[in-house]
Each structure stands twice: as structure tokens, then as C-alpha cells.
C-alpha positions as CSV (number, residue, x, y, z in Angstrom):
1,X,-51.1,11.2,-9.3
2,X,-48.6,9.3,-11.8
3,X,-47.4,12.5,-13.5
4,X,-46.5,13.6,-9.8
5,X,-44.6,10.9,-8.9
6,X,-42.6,11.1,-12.0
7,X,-42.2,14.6,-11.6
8,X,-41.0,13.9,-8.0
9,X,-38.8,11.4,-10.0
10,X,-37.2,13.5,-12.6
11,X,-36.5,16.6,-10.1
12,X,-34.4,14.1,-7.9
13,X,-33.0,12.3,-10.8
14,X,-31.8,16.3,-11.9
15,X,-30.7,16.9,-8.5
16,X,-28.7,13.9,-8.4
17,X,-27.1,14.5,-11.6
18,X,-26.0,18.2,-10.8
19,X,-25.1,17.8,-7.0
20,X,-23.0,14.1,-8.2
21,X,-21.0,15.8,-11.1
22,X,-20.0,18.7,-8.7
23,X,-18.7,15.9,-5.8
24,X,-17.4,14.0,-8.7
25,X,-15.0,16.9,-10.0
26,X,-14.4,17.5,-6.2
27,X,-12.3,14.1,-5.5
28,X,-10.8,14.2,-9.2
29,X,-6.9,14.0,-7.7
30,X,-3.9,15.3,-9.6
31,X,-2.0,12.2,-10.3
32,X,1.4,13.9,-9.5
33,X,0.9,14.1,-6.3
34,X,-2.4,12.0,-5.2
35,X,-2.8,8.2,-6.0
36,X,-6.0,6.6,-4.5
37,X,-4.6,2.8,-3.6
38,X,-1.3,1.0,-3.9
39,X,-0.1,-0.5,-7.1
40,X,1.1,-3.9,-5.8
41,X,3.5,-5.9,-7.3
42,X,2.3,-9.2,-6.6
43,X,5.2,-11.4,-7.4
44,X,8.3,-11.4,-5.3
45,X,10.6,-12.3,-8.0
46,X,9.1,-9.7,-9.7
47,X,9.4,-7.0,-7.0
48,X,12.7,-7.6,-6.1
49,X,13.9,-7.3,-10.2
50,X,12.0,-3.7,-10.0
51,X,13.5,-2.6,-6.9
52,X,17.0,-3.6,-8.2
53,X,16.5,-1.9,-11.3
54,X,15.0,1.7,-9.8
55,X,17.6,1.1,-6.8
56,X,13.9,1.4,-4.3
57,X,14.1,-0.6,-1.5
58,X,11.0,-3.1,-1.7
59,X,8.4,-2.6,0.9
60,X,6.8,-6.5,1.6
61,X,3.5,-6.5,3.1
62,X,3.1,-10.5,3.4
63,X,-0.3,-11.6,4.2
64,X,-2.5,-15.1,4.7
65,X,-6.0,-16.1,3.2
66,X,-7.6,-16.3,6.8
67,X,-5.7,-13.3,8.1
68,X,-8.1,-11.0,10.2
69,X,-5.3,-8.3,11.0
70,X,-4.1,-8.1,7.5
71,X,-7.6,-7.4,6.5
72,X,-7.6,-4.3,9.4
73,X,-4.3,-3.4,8.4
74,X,-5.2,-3.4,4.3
75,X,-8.7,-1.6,5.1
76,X,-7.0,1.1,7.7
77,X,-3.1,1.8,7.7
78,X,-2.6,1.0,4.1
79,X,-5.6,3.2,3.0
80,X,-3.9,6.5,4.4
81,X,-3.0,8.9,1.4
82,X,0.0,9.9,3.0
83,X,0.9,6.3,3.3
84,X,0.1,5.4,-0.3
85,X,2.1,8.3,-1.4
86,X,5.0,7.3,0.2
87,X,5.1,3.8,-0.4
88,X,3.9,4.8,-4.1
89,X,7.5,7.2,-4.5
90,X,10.4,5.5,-2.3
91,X,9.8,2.0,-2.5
92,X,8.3,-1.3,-4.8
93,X,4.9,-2.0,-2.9
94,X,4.8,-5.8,-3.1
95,X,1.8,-7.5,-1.4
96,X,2.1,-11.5,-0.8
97,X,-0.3,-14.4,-0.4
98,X,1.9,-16.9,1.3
99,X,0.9,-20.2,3.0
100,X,2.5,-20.7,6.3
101,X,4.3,-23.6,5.0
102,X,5.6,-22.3,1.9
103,X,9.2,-22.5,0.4
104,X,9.0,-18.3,0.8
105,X,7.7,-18.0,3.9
106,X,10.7,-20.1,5.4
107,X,13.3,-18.1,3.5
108,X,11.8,-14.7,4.4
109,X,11.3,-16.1,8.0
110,X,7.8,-15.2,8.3
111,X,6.1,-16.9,11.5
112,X,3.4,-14.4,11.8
113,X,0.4,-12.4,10.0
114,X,0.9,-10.0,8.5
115,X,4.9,-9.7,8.8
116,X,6.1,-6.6,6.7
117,X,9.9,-6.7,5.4
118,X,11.8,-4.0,3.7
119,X,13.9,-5.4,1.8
120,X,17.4,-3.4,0.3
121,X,17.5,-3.0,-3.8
122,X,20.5,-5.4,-3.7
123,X,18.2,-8.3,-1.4
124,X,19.2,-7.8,2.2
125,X,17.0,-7.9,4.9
126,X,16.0,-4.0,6.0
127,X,13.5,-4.6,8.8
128,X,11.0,-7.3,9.6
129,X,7.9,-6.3,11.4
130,X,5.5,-8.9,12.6
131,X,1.3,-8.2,13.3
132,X,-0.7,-5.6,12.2
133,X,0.5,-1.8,12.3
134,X,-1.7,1.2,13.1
135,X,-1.5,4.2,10.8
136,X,1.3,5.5,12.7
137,X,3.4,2.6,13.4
138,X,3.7,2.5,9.6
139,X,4.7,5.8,9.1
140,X,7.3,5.6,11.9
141,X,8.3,2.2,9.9
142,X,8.1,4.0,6.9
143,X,10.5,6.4,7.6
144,X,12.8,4.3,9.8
145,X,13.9,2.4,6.6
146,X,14.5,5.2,4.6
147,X,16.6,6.6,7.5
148,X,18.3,3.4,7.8
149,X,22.4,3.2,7.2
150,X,21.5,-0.5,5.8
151,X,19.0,1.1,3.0
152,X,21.5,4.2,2.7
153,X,24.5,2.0,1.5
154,X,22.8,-0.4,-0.6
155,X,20.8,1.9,-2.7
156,X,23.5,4.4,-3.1
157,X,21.4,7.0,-1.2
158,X,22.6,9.1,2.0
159,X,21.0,8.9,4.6
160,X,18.1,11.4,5.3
């Protein structure tokens, strides 16, 4: 009856092996064009010197500790590959832990969370969106501020 059971044992432990490294080679991604998650900056000093430097506009996704929307927001709209793509090529993802209260949070006139700015390579203000955004919203966000005169003449870019 033992010898069964790790038969029974050894067959799924095969089956599991073969069927895994097939699913396994099925999600490998070409990194050219595919990138899993978001590489945030996490500094906005830092951020803001990388955006002026690649002339990308910096995309500010400002969140609390306590936040229940940012959490929804982080697990849905910023999960979307299409999203991460684009966020990933056009802009400096940064992604803040601010206080309410903080010296930051004041300058960059946050009241709300999450509040997402987009911020020009040379510093200025490029949108401001307060609460949580659905997939879409983003997008439309997204592409608003690449379309945006403001972005076009500080980066040097036309607009699209």
C-alpha cells in the first residue's frame, strides 16, 4: 500500500514538473516589449533628477500608509500591461509614501489619496488627479499628458 502511494506521488510529482516547465516557458516575456510591474523610483528628488536628465515627464503616483483606494488602484489599474508599458517608456514612474502633514505633501498640494501628478522634465505641474482611477481613467490620463501643449514645450517634444 506504501509503494502505491508513492507511486501516486512520483507520477504527480512528474506531471507537475512537465505540465509547470511548459506554463513556465509560456509567460517567459520578451523584455523589449513586456515588463511585468513598474520600476518605481521612490524618491522624489530622485525622480525629478531622472526625468530632467531623459527629458520624461515624471508620472507621481502619491499614496498613504492606511490608503484603501491606493491599495485598489496599485492591485488593479497599475497592474495592466498596457499601463506598465507605458508608464515604463514615456515617463519616470515615481511612487510616494507621504504623510498628510508632510513638508511634500503641502508643496505638491496633495489633500487627497491617492493624488497622481505628472509633473514636466523641467518641474511644472502637468496634471493633478485626486482618488483612485480605474484602468481606463488612467489610460485616458495617460495619454492626456503626453498630448498636453504644457508636456510638449517643456520636454522639447511635439505634440502627439
Amino acid at each position: 500500500m506504501h509503494k502505491t502511494y508513492l507511486r501516486l506521488f512520483v507520477l504527480a510529482l512528474s506531471f507537475a514538473v512537465v505540465h509547470g516547465a511548459a506554463d513556465a516557458q509560456s509567460v517567459v516575456e520578451d523584455p523589449a516589449t513586456q515588463k511585468s510591474r513598474i520600476d518605481w523610483v521612490k524618491s522624489y528628488r530622485t525622480a525629478r533628477e531622472k526625468g530632467t536628465a531623459a527629458s520624461r515627464p515624471v508620472f507621481l503616483f502619491v499614496t498613504s500608509e492606511e490608503c484603501s483606494y491606493c491599495k485598489k488602484m496599485e492591485r488593479e489599474s497599475l497592474k495592466n500591461q498596457s499601463i506598465i508599458r507605458k508608464l515604463s517608456a514615456d515617463f519616470v514612474p515615481a511612487r510616494l509614501k507621504l504623510d498628510p502633514e508632510s513638508q511634500l505633501a503641502r508643496e505638491l498640494k496633495v489633500t487627497m489619496f491617492p493624488t497622481t501628478v505628472i509633473i514636466a522634465p523641467d518641474g511644472k505641474i502637468v496634471d493633478y488627479v485626486r482618488g483612485y482611477m480605474s484602468g481606463d481613467k488612467l489610460t485616458a490620463c495617460i495619454s492626456k499628458a503626453l498630448k498636453s501643449e504644457k508636456l510638449a514645450l517643456n520636454s522639447g517634444k511635439k505634440t502627439r
